[in-house]
C-alpha positions in Angstrom: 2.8 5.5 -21.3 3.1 8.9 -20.9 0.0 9.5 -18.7 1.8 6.5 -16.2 4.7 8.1 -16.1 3.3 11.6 -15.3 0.6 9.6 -12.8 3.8 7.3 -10.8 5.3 10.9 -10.4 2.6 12.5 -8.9 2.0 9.5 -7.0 5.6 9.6 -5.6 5.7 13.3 -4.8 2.7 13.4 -3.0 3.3 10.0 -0.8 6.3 10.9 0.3 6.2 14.5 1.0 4.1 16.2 4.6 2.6 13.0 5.3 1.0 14.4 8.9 -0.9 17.2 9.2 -1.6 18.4 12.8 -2.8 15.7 15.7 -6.3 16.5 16.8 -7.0 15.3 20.2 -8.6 12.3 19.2 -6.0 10.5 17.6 -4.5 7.1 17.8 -0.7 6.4 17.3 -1.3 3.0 16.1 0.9 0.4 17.7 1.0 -3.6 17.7 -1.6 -3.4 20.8 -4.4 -1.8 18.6 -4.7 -4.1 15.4 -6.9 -6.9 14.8 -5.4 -9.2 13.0 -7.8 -11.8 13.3 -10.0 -10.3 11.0 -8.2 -10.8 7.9 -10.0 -12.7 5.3 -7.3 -15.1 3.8 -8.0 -16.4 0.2 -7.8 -14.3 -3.3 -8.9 -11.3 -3.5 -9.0 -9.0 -6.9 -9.1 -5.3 -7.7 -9.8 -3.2 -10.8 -7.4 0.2 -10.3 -7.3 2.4 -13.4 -7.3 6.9 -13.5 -9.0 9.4 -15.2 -7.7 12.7 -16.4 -10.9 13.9 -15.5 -14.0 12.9 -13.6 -15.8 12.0 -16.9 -13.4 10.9 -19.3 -12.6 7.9 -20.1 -10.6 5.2 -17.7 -6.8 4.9 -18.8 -3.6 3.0 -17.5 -6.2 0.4 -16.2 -4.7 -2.9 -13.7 -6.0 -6.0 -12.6 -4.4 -6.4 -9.2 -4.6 -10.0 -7.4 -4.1 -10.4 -3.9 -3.7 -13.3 -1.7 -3.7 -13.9 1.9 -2.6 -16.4 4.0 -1.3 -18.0 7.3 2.0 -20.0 7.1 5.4 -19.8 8.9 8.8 -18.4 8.1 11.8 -19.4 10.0 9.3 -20.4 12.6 7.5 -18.0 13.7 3.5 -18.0 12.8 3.2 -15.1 9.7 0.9 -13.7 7.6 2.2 -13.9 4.1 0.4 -11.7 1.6 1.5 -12.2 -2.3 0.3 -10.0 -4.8 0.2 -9.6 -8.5 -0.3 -6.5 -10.8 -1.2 -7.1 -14.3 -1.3 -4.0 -16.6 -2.5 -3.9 -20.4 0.0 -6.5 -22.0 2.1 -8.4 -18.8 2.5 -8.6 -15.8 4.5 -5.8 -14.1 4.9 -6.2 -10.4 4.8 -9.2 -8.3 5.3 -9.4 -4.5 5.6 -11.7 -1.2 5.3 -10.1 1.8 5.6 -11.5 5.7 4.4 -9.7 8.6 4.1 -11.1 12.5 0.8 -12.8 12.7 -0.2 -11.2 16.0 1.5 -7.5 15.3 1.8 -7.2 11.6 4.7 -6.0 12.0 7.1 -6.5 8.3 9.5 -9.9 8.6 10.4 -10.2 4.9 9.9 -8.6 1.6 10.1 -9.6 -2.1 9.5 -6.8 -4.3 9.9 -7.0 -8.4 9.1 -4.8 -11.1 9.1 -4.8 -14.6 9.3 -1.0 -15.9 10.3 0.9 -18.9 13.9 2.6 -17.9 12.5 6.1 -18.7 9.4 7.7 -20.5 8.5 6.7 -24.1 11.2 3.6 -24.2 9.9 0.5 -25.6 12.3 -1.9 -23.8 10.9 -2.6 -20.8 14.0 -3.2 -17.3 12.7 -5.4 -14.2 14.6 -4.6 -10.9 14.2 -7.0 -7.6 14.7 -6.3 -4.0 14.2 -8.5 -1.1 14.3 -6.9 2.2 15.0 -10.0 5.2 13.9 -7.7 8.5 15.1 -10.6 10.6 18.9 -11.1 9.3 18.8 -7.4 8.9 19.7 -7.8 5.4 19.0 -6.3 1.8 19.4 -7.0 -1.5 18.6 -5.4 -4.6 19.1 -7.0 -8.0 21.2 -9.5 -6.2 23.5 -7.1 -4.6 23.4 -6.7 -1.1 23.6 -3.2 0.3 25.8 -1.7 2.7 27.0 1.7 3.9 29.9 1.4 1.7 27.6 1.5 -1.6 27.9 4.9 -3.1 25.4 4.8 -6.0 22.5 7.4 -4.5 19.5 5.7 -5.3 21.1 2.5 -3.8 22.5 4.7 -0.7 18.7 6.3 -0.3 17.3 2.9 -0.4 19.7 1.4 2.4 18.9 4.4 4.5 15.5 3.8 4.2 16.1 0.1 5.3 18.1 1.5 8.3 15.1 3.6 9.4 12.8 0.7 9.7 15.6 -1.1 11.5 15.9 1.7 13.9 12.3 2.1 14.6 10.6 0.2 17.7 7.3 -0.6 15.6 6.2 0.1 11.9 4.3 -1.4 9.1 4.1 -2.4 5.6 2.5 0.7 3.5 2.7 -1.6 0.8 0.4 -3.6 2.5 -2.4 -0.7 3.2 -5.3 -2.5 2.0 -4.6 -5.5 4.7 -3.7 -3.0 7.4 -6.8 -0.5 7.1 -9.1 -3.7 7.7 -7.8 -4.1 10.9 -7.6 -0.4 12.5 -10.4 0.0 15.9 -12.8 2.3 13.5 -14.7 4.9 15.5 -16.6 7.9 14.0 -14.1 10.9 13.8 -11.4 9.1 15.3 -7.6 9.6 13.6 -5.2 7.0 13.2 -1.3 8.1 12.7 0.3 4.9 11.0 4.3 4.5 11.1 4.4 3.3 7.2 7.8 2.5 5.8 7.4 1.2 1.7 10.3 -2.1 1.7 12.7 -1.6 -0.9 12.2 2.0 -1.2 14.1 5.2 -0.8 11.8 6.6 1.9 12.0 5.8 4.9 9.7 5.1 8.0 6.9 7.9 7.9 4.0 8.8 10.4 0.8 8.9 8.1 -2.5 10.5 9.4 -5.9 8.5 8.4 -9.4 9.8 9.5 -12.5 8.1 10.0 -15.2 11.1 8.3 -18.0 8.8 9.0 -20.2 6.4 6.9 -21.3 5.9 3.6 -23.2 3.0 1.7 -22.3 1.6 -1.7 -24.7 -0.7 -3.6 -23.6 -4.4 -4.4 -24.8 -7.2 -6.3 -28.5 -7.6 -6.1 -28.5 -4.4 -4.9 -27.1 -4.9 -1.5 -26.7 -1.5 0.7 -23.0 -2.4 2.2 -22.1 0.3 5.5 -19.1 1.4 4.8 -16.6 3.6 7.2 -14.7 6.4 5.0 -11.1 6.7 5.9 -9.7 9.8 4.6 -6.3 10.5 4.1 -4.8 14.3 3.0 -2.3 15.8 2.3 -2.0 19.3 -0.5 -3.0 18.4 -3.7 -4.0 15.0 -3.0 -7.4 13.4 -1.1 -7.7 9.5 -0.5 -11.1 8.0 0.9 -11.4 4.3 1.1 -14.8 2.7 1.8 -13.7 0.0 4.3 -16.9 -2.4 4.7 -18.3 -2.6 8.3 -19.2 -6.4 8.2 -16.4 -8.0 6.6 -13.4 -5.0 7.1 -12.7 -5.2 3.7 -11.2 -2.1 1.4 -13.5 -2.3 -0.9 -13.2 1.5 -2.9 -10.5 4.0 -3.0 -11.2 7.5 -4.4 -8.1 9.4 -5.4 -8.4 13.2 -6.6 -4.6 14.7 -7.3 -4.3 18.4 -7.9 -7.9 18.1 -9.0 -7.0 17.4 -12.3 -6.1 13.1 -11.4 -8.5 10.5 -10.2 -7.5 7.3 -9.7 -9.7 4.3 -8.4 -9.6 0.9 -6.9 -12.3 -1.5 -6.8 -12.5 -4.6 -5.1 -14.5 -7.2 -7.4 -17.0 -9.6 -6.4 -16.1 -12.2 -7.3 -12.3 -14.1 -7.2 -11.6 -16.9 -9.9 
């Protein structure tokens, strides 16, 4: 538990701190106009995430996560609903449902919970829900709704995050990255700045740089040579690629180093049951 606890905090510091280094010329400020939604592959999809404290030790604080995708509607408009499930050693500790516009991906509704221990080393484990409703501009977490007259500073952090996303003419889901990479217009050394606000967090809407360094091929089942585009994503002390497949769009890898001393992976599996 201690090597979570350290990971979530690097994790946290790094995510939301200098998210966008300088624009190169050849950047894209993503906006509704430039995603593909179409390409989404609905069904269930699984990864295996886990970290190393060093390149070749052994894996540690290793998840299952399970993610589904589908089309439905929500107050009756057309969405794309995306509900995922994070199973660590013992339980299950974070479950979501997440609504986006199913032409602009753009957030409609989020369900966030989590099941946590309150602080390093406790053995009682606290679960805290939020659901963010975009449309009636409302939030709720653990059953209270938030307002500017709350005064508790996490819960004020967390309602000005809201009010960012509120604010801002377009943005999307980060907690939805591995849906929202699939359908970026990839080009060779192109750079995609992504307005990413995390629902139900204290940050708020942030400008994230990804770039496309090129290609790479990763060996399947039956040893299959899948194309890949790397996206890279940087920022000090921390290095991201994801090996997005060129056929099907899927994430299927993500490399993590953190202050060189961290490496965390996801891997999509093969096979959903």
């Amino acid at each position: 538990m201690k090597d979570f606890f350290l990971l979530v905090g690097l994790i946290t510091a790094l995510v939301y701190t200098n998210p966008l280094h300088a624009q190169k010329s050849d950047t894209i400020r993503i906006t509704k106009q430039h995603l593909q939604t179409g390409v989404l592959r609905e069904g269930t999809h699984r990864y295996l995430v886990y970290a190393k404290m060093k390149k070749d030790s052994v894996r540690i604080l290793t998840q299952f996560w399970t993610r589904t995708i589908k089309r439905t509607i929500h107050n009756g408009l057309p969405v794309i609903e995306i509900s995922q499930e994070w199973e660590d050693q013992d339980s299950v500790m974070h479950k979501v449902v997440s609504r986006c516009d199913a032409v602009t991906m753009k957030p409609l509704y989020h369900q966030s919970w989590w099941k946590t221990a309150a602080s390093r080393g406790a053995p009682v484990k606290t679960t805290t829900e939020t659901i963010v409703d975009f449309i009636n501009g409302a939030l709720l977490y653990n059953g209270k709704q938030l307002s500017a007259a709350d005064t508790a500073q996490r819960e004020q952090l967390i309602r000005k995050g809201f009010e960012s996303a509120q604010h801002a003419p377009y943005f999307l889901n980060w907690h939805l990255d591995l849906e929202t990479f699939p359908l970026l217009p990839f080009k060779n050394g192109l750079t995609f700045i992504l307005p990413f606000y995390d629902p139900g967090t204290p940050s708020g809407v942030k400008e994230v740089a990804y770039t496309v360094s090129g290609s790479g091929t990763l060996t399947g089942y039956n040893d299959q040579q899948i194309d890949c585009w790397l996206l890279i994503h940087e920022t000090q002390g921390n290095k991201e690629v994801f090996w997005i497949s060129k056929r099907t769009k899927e994430v299927l890898k993500l490399e993590q180093e953190i202050n060189g001393r961290v490496y965390r992976y996801k891997i999509k599996l093969g096979f959903s049951y």
